[in-house]
N, C-alpha and C positions, 0 to 999 in steps of 0.2 A: 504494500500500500504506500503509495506515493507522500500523502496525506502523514500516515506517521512518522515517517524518514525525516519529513520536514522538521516536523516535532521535535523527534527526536533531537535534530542537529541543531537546532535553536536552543537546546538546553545550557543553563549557564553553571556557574561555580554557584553561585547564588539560589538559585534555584533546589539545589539539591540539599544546601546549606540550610535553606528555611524548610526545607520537609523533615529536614534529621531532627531541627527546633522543635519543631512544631508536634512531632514524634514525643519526640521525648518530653519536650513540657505537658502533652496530653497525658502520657503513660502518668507523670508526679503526681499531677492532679487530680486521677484517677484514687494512687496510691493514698493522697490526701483524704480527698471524701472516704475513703475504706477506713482509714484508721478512724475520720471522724464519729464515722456511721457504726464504726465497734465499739465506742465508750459507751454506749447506750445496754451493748447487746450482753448476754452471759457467752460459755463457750460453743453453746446448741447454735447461736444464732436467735435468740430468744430476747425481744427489748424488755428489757424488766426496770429499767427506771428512765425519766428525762431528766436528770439532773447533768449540772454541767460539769465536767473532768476536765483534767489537762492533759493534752494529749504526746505522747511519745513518737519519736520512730522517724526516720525518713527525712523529710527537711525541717521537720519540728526539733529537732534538735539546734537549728538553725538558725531559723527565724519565723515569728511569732504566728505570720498567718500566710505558711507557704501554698497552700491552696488560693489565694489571690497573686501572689508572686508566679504560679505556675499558669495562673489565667493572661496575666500581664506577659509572659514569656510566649505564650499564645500567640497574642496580637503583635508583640514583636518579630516573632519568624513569621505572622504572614507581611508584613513590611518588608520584610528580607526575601522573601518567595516572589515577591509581586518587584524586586530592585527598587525599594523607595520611590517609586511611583506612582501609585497609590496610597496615599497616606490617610482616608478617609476611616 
């Protein structure tokens, strides 16, 4: 197919740069809501309370509300996917 050859060879550094981001700040962010959505749980899977915990693991160890930093890391690789033009 002609159509994807094209594609294909139009791909930049950049392009592959903000998919790897965009990858892996989704995987964090994922990892984040999981750890958040388990202070609730016992180890069945089972919510047995809503009170508020402090949560461990992963970029909490880090910084305070990596679940926002991993959303923020988001919209940065797709700026970087699209070469800063797109800024919208």
């Amino acid at each position: 197919d002609v159509t994807g050859k094209n594609l294909l060879m139009q791909t930049r550094w950049f392009h592959i740069l903000g998919m790897m981001m965009f990858i892996w700040s989704s995987a964090h962010q994922y990892k984040c809501h999981v750890i958040l959505s388990n202070l609730r749980k016992n180890k069945t899977g089972v919510v047995i309370h809503c009170n508020h915990r402090i949560p461990f693991g992963d970029w909490f160890e880090y910084v305070s509300s990596p679940n926002y930093l991993a959303e923020l890391m988001i919209y940065i690789s797709m700026a970087v996917t699209f070469g800063f033009h797109n800024l919208t």
